[in-house]
GUVEXSE-485771 format. One record per residue: x, y, z of N, C-alpha, C, CB in turn. Coordinates in steps of 0.1 Angstrom, whole numbers, plus 5000, padded with zeros to 4 digits. Glycine has a CB too. Example, Ala and Ser with C-alpha at 12.3 -4.5 7.8 and 13.67 -1.06 7.14 Angstrom:
<nodes>
513249435078512349555078513249675078511349555090/512849785071513749895071512950005079514149945057/
</nodes>
This chain:
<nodes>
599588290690599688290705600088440709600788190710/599588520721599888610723600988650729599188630727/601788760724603188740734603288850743604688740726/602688820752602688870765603588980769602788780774/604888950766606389000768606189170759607888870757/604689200747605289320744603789400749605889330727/603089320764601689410771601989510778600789330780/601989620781601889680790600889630805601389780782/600989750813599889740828598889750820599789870841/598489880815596689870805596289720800596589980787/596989710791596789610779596689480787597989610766/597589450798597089320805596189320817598189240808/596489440826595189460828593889450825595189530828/593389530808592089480806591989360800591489570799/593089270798592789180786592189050796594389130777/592489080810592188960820590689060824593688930835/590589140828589389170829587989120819589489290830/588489190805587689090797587688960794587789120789/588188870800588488730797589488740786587388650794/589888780778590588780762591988630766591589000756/592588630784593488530790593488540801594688520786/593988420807593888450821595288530828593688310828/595288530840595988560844597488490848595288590850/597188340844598388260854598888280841598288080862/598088260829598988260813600288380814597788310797/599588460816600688590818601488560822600488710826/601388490838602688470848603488380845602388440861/602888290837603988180831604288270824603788040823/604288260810604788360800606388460806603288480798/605488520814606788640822607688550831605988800835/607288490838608288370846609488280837607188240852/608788280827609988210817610688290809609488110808/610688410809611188530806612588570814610188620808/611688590824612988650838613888500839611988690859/613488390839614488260838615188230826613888130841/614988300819615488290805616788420801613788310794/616388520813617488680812618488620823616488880819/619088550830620088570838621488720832620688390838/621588660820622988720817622688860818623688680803/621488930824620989100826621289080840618989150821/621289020847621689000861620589110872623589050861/619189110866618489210867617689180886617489210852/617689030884616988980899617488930904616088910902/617688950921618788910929617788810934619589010939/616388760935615788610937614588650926615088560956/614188560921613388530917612188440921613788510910/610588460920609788430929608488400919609788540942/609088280909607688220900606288190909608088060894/606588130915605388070926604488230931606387960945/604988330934604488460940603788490929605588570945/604088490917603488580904602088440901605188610888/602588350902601888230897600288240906602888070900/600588240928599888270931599088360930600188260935/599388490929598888670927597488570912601088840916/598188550902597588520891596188430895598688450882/596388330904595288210901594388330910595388010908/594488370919593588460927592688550921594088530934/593688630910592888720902591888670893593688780894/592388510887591688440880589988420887592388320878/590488330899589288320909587788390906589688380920/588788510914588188660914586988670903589488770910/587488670894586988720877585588580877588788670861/586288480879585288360877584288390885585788230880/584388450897583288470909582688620909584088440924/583088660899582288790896582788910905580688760899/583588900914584388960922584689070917585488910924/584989200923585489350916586989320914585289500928/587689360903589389310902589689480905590089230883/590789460914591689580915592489620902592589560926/592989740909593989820892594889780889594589950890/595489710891597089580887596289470886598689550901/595089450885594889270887595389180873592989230887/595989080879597189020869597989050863597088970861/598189150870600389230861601189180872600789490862/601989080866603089080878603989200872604088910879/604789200881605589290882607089230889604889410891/608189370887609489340894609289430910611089400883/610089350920610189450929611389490934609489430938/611689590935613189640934613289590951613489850929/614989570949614989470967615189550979616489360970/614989690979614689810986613489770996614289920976/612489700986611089710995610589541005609489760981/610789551021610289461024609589401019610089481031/609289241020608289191013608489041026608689170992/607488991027607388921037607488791036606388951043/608488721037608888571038609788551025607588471038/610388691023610988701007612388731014610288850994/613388681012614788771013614588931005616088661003/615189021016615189201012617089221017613489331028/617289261006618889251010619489391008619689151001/618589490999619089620996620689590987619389711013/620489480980621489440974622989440979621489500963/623089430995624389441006624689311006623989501022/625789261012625789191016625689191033626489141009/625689301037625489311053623789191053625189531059/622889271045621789201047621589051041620789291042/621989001038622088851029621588811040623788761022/620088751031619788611039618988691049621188521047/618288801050617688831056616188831056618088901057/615088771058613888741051612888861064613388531050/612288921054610989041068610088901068609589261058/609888981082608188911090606988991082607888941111/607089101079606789211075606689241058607589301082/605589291053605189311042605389541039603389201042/606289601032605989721028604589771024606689741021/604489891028603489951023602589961014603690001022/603690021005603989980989603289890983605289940986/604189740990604289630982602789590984605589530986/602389640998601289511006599889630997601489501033/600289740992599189810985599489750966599390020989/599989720962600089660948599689520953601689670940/599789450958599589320958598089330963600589240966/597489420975596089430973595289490963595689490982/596289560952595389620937595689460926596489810927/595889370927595889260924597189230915594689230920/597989280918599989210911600389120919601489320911/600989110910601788960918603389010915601288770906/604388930921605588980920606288840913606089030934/607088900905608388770896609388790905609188810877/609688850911611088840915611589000925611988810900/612289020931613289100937615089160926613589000951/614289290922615689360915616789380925615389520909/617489370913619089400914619089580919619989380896/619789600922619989770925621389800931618689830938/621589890927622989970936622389970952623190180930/623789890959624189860973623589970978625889850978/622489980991621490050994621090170990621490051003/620890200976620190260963621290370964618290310962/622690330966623590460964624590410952624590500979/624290470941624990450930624190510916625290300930/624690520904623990570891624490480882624090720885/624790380890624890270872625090150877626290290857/624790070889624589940894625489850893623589890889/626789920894628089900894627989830913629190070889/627389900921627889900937627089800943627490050945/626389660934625789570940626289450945624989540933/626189390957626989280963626489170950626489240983/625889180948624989090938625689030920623589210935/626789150920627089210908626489270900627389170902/626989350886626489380880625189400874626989360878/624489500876623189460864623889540851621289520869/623389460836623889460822622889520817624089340815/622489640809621489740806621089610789622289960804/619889610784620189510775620389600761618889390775/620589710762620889820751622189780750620689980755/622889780737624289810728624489920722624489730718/625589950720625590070711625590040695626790150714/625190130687625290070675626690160667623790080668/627590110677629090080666629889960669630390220668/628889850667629389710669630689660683630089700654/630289760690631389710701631089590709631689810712/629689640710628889530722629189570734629289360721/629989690738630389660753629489660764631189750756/629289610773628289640782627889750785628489600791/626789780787625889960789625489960802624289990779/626190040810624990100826623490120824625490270833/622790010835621890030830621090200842621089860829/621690260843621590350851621290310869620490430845/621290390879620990330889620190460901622290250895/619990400912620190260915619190200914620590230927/618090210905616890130899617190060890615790190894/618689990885619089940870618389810871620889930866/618189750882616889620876616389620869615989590879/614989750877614089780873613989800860613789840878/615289900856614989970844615689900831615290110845/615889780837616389690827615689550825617789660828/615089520838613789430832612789500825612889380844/612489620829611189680819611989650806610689890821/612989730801613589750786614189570781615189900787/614189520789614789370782613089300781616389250796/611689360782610389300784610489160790609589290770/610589170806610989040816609389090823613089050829/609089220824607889270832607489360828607789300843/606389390825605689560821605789670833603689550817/606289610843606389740851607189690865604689810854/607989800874608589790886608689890895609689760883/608889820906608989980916610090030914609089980933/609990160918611690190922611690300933612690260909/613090330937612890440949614090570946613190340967/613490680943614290840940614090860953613590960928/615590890953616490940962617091130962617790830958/617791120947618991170937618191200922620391040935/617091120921617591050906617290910901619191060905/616990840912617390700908615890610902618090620924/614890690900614190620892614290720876612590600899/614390830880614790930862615790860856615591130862/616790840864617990860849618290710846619790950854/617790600855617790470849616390480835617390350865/615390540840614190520828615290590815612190630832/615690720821616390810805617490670797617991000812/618190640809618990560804618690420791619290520817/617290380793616690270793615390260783616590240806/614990400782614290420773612590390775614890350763/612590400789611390380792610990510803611290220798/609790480808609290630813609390580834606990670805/609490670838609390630856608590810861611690590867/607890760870607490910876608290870894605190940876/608891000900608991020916607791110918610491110922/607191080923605991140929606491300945605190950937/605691350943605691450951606491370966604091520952/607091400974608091350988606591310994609391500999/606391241000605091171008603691131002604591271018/603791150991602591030980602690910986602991000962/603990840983603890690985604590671001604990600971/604190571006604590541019606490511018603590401025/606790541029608490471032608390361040609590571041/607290341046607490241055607590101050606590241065/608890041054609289921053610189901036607889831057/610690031036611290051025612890081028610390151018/613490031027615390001034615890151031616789851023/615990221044616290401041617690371036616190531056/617990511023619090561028619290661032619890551022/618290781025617990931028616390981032618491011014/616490981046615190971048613991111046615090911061/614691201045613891331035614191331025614091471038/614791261015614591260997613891090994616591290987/613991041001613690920994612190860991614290821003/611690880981610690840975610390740966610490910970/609490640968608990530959608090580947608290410967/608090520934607490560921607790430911608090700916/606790450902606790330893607590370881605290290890/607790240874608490260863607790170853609990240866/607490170842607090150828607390140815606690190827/606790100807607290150790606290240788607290020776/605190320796604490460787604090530799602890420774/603590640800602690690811601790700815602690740812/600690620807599390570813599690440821598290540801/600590340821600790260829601790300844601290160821/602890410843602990470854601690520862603790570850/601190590859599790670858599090540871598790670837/598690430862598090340869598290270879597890280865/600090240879600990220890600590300902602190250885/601090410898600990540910599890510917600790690904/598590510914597390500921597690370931595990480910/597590290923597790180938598990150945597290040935/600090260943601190260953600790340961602490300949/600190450959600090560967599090560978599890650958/599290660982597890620997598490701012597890391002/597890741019598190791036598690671041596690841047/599690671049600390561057600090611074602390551051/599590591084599890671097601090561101598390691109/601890461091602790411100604290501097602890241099/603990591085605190671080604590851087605190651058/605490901094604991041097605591101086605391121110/606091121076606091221060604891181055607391191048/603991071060602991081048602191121045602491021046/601391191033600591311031599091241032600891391015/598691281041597191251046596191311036596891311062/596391281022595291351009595091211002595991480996/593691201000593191130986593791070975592791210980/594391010969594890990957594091030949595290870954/594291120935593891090925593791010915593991140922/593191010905592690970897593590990888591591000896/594490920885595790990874595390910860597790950881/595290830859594790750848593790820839594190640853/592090810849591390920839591591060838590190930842/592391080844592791240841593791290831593291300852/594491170828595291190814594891310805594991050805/595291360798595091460791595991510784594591520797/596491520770597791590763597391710756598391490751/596591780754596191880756596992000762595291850761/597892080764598292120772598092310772599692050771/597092320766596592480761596692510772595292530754/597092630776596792740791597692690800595292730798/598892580797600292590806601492640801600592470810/602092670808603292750809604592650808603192830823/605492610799606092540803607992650808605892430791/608592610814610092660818610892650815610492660823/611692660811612992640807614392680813612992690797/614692650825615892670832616992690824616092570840/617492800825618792880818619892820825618893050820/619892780839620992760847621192580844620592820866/620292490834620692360830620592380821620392240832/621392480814621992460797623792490799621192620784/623892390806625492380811626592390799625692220817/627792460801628492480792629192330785629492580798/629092320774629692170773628592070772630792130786/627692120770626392010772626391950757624492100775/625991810763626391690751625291720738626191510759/625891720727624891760713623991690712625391750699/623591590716622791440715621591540722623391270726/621791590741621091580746620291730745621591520758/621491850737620891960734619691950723621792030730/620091890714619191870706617391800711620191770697/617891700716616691640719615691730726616991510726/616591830739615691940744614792010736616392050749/615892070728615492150717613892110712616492130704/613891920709612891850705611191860713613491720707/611791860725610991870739609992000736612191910754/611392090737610192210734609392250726610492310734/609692220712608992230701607592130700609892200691/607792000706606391930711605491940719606491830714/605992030731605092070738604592190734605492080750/604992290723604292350720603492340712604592420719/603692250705602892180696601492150703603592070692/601492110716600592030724599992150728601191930735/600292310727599392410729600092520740597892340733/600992430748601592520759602792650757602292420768/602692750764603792840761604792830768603492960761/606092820763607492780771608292930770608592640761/608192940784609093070786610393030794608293180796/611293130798612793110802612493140813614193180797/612693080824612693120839614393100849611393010845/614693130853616193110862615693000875616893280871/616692970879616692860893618192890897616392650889/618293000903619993050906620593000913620393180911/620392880922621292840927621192660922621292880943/620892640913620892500907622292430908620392500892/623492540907624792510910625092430922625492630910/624292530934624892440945623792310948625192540959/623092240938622192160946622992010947620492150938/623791980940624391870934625791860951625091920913/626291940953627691970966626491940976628692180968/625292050978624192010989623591860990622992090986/623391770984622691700980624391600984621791730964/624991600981625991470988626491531002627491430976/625991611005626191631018624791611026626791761020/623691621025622591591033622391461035621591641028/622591371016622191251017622991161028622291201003/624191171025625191101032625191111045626391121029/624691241052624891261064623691191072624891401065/622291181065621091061067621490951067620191051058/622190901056622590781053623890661064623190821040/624390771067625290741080624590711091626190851085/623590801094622490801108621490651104621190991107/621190631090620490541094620790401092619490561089/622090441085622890261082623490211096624690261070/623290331107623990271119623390151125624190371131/622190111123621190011128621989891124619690031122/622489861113623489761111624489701116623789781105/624489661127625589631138625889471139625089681154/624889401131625689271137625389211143626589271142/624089281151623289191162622089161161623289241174/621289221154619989241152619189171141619789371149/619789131131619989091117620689121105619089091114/620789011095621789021087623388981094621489171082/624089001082625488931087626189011098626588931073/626788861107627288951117628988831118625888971133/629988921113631388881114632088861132632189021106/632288801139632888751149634188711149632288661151/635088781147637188681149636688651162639288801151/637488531161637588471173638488561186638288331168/637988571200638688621208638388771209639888591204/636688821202636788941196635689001209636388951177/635889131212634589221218633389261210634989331222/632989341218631489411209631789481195630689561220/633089551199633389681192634189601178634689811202/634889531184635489441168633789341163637289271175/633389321169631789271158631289381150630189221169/631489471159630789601149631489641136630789751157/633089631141633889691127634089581117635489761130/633989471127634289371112632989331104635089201117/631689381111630689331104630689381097629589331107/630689551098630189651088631289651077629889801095/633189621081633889591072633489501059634689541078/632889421062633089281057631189301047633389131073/630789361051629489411047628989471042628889441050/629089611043629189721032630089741022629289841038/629689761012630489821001631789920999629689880996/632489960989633190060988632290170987633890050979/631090140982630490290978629990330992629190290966/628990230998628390261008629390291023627390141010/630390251021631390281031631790451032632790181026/632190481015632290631014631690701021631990671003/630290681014629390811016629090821039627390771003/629190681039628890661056630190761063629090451063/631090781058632490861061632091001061633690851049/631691011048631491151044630391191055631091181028/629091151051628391111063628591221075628890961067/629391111082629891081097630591231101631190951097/631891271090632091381090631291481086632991391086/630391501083629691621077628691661090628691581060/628691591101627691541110628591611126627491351109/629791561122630791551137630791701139632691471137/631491701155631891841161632291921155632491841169/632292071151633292141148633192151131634592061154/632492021122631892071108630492081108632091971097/629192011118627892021118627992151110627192011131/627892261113627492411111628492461098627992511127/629592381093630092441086629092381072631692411088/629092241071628692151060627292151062629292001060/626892071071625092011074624092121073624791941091/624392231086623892321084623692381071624192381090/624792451065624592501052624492461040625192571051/624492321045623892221027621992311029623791901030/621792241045619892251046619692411041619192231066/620292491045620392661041620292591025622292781046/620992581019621192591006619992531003622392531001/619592401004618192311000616992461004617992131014/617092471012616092611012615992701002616192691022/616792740997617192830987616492770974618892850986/616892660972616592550961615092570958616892390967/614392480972613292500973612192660971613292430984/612892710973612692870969612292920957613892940971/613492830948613992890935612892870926615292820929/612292750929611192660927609692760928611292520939/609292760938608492870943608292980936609092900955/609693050935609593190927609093140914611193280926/609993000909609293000895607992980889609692930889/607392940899605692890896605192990892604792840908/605493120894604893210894604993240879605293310905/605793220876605893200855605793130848606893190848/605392990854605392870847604392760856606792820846/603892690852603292550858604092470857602192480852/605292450847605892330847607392330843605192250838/608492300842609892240838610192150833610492210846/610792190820610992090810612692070815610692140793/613691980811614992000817615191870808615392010834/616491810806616791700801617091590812617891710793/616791480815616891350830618691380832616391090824/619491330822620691310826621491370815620891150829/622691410818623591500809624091410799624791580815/624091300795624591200787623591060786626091170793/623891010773623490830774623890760781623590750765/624090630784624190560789625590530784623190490789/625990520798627790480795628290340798628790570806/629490330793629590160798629890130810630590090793/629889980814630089940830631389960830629689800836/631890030837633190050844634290160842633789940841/633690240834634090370824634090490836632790400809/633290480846633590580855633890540872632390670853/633690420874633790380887634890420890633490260891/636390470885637390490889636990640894638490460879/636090730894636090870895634990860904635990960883/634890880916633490910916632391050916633190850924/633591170915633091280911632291300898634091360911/632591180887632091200872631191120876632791170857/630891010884629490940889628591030890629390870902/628791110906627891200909627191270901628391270915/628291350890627691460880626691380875628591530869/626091260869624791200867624091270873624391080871/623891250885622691340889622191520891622691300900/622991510882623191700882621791730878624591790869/620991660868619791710866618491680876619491670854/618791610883617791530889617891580898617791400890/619191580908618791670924618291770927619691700930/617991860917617092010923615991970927616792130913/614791870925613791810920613791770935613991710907/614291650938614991570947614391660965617091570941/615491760962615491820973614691920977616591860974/613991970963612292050967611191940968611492170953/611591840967610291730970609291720962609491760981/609791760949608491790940608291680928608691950931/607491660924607291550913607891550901606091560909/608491450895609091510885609391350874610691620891/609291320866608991210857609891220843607291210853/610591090842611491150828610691040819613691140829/610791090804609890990792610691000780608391050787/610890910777612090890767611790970754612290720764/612791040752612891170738613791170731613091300740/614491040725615090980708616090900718616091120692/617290900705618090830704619090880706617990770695/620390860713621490960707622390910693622490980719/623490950690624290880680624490760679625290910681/624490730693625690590692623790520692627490540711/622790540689621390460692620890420703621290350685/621490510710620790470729620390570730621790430743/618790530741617890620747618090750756617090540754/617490870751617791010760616791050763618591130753/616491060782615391110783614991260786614991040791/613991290783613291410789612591400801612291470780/612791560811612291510825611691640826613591450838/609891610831609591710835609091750850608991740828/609091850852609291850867607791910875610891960870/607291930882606092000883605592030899604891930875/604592130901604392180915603992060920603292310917/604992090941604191970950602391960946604392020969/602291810945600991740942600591770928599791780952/600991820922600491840908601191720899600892000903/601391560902601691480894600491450881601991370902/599691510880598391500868598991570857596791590873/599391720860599991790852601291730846600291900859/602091660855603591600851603391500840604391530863/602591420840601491310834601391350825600191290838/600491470822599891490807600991510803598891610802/601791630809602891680795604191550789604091830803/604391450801604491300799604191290787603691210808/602591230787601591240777601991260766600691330779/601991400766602191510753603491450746602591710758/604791450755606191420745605991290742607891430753/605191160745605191050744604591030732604790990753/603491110727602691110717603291160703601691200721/604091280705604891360692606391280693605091570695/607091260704608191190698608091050690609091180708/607191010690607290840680608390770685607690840661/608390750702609590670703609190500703610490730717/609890420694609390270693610190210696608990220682/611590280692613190190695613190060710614790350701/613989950706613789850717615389810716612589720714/615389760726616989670728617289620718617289550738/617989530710617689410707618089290716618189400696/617489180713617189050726618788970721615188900721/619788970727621088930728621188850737621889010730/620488870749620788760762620388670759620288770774/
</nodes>
């Protein structure tokens, strides 16, 4: 009997095209999967009937000679970020509980016309602000990785895509959305041992996708290789005229254009992320990086990015300051939960909603936010984070001129346990120290898993590449996926 649980997007993709099974087989198969993982705490609903439907259609389809789209019969996870229409979309808050769209996303309503079906709605960090899915009204999501020095303790499964990137790695789905912000589809895939691309800032649509930062926030797929990202991408992507960031170009063809080959590119090597104190696991594995891509034919030269220091201080000041502006829509009246004491006015509905609704985390950053925004700091903070992001975006610029591409490591460490840093959240942030330069030039950038560390958990490699040039990010993808032999899996505990 085939076990479905170890197909990729390709592999079930063509296997239903050729008849080899149908499509509903799949969706059972994976349906009793995801009902079988509770203790990964990976889906905040689950939606058999959706995947089951998606499936008989495709079947149809096939029987009637019909053209099948590029997902036809992959269900998939959908992270709870993206509207979905007659589905509860909660952004894992509890402000939103219980909130069902009339409305179908972009995104979602373009994968489900390439023929997927959905299992269910991920878990994620309280409106995708967090790096280890600690901040969900939902609780915890459980990464299904252990370490191997017999502790067993629970592992972050990175965030705020840790659904996603723990249904891919626990094989509940061959593939999920997710939405980079910071980081938040890289350092869950590094974490997790699987691959995710952020696509250039306006590839994929935003619309109807729960903001938190509405100039970094980007949707992208996540996977176990990069020909199935690859394939993903195409049918997420697309012109939206209901999103104005959206880039009114063509999609490519990222799939056939694959290529590992990488003779006549330039690869980079940022001097300014070889941080003092950088963990031996993750030096090493760089080290790994570069030696495979030259293998693959490309020349890796040293290039600078001088203000990579300040992108991480910039970057919690822009995000938050969006994030305040657009969480204000949450009042209590409109939809989602709305708190009433008895005897109370407008202004107490407002504070007790949002009290009683938002998070610790999401509370923070709406503060910081708020102040980074008000009279008297605008010009001190806001202004000169965007100065700084310019600079950033600059740094970038100047480098092209030496390089086509950026190799860098996704995250400064493996995967840590649940609860080991939520008392700090300055050692949170630093997660994203690799990821935000990326982030805030808007550029493409994809991490693919590159060994193991000590303790036997996954370290990824992230490479980074010129706006629209996700083909390029791909191959070299490609390239490390090919020379590193990575096979390592969880083991199945849940």
């Amino acid at each position: 009997m085939t076990d479905f649980s170890r197909m990729g997007v390709a592999a079930i993709r063509d296997g239903v095209a050729n008849g080899e099974f149908k499509a509903v087989e799949v969706a059972e198969a994976l349906n009793a999967r995801v009902a079988n993982a509770k203790a990964l705490n990976a889906f905040i609903v689950e939606t058999p009937e959706k995947a089951l439907e998606a499936a008989a259609a495709v079947d149809a389809d096939r029987a009637a000679g019909k053209p099948l789209g590029k997902m036809a019969g992959v269900p998939i996870g959908m992270k709870d970020l993206f509207c979905t229409e007659g589905v509860q979309t909660t952004a894992a808050s509890h402000i939103l509980e219980g909130f069902v769209p009339t409305y179908e996303s972009t995104v979602s309503a373009n994968l489900w016309k390439a023929g997927a079906g959905m299992l269910g709605k991920l878990n994620l960090d309280q409106f995708a602000m967090g790096s280890s899915n600690e901040t969900s009204y939902f609780g915890n999501v459980i990464s299904p990785w252990r370490r191997n020095d017999g502790s067993n303790a629970a592992l972050a499964p990175g965030g705020s895509s840790g659904g996603s990137s723990s249904a891919i790695a626990a094989r509940l789905c061959p593939a999920a959305t997710g939405t980079d912000t910071g980081g938040s589809i890289r350092q869950p895939a590094a974490f997790t041992g699987i691959s995710g691309i952020k696509p250039t800032y306006g590839r994929c649509s935003r619309w109807g996708i729960v903001a938190f930062a509405s100039s970094l926030d980007q949707a992208g797929p996540m996977a176990r290789d990069v020909r199935d990202c690859a394939i993903m991408l195409e049918a997420m992507a697309g012109f939206d005229p209901k999103d104005s960031t959206s880039l009114d170009l063509p999609v490519p063809e990222w799939e056939a254009g694959l290529n590992s080959d990488l003779k006549g590119k330039r690869i980079g090597i940022p001097r300014e992320y070889r941080l003092d104190g950088i963990d031996e696991d993750i030096a090493a594995m760089w080290d790994n990086g570069i030696a495979w891509l030259k293998d693959a034919g490309a020349e890796v030269v040293d290039i600078s990015l001088p203000h990579t220091k300040y992108a991480l201080p910039a970057y919690y000041i822009i995000a938050p300051a969006e994030a305040s502006s657009n969480l204000a829509r949450y009042d209590g009246v409109r939809f989602g939960l709305r708190d009433l004491p008895d005897g109370s006015g407008l202004q107490d509905m407002y504070a007790a909603t949002r009290a009683a609704g938002f998070g610790a985390e999401v509370r923070r950053r709406i503060m910081i936010g708020t102040y980074v925004l008000s009279a008297g700091f605008y010009d001190a903070y806001y202004t000169q984070a965007q100065k700084v992001r310019a600079l950033i975006a600059r740094d970038f610029e100047q480098a092209w001129a030496s390089c086509d591409l950026i190799l860098a490591p996704t995250a400064p460490s493996a995967a840590f346990g649940l609860g080991e840093k939520t008392s700090d959240p300055l050692a949170m942030y630093l997660n994203d120290v690799f990821a935000v330069p990326a982030s805030l030039a808007g550029l493409p950038a994809m991490s693919v898993p590159g060994g193991l560390s000590k303790d036997g958990l996954p370290l990824g490699l992230q490479i980074i590449g010129k706006a629209l040039d996700e083909q390029s990010v791909l191959n070299a993808g490609l390239a490390i996926e090919e020379r590193s032999g990575f096979t390592a899996e969880a083991g199945e505990w849940w």
